[in-house]
C-alpha positions in Angstrom: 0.0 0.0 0.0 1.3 3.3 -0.7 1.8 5.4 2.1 2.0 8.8 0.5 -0.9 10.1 -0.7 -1.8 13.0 -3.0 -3.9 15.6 -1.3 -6.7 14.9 -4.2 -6.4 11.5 -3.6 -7.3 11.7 0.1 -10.1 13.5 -0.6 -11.3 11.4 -2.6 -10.6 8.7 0.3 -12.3 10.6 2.5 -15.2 12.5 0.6 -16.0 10.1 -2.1 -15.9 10.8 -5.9 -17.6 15.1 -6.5 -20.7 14.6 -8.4 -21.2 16.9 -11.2 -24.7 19.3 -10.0 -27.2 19.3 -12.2 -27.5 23.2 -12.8 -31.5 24.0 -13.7 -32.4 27.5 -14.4 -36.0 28.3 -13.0 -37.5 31.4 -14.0 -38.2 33.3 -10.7 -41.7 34.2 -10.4 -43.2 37.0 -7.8 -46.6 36.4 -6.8 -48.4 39.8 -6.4 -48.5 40.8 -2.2 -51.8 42.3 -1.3 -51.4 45.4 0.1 -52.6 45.6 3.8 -52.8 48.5 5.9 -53.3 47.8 9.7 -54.8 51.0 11.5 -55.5 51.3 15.5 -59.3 51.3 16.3 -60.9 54.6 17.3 -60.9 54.3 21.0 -62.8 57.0 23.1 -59.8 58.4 25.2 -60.1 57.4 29.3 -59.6 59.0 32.3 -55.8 58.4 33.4 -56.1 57.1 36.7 -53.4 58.7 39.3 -51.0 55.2 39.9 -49.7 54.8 43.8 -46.4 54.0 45.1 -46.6 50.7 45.3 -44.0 49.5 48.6 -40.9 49.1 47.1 -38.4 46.3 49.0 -35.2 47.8 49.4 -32.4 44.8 49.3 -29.4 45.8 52.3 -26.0 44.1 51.7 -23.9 43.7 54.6 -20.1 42.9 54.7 -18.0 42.0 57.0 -14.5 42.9 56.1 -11.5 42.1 58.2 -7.6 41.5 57.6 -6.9 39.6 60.3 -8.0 35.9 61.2 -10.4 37.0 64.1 -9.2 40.5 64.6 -10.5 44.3 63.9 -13.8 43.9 61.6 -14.7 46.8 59.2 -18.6 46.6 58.5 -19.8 48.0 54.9 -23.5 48.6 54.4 -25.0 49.0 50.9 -28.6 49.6 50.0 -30.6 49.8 46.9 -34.0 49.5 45.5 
């Protein structure tokens, strides 16, 4: 068996034989698009109602910050909505 191989060859090997495509030409064809127009509805305008605070959580971080193995702690709050 010969060990060296030509770089066509081993695609051949590993791909197969390329097959010619068939090249057929079709004539594109454009089917007409109906126009639509999409409008809103005539609504009759409301009253705007006057929204409330809802209760907002707030979300508090706390950490403990320290650089010594059980020594002086520094304590940093943070908190957001």
């Amino acid at each position: 068996m010969n060990s060296e191989l030509t770089e066509e060859e081993m695609r051949r090997a590993l791909f197969g034989t390329p097959q010619p495509k068939e090249q057929v030409s079709t004539p594109l064809v454009l089917e007409p698009v109906p126009e639509i127009v999409f409008t809103k509805p005539a609504e009759a305008p409301l009253a705007k109602k006057k929204v409330t605070k809802a209760f907002t959580p707030r979300l508090r971080v706390t950490l403990r910050v320290g650089n010594e193995f059980e020594g002086k702690m520094t304590e940093l709050i943070h908190e957001a909505d």
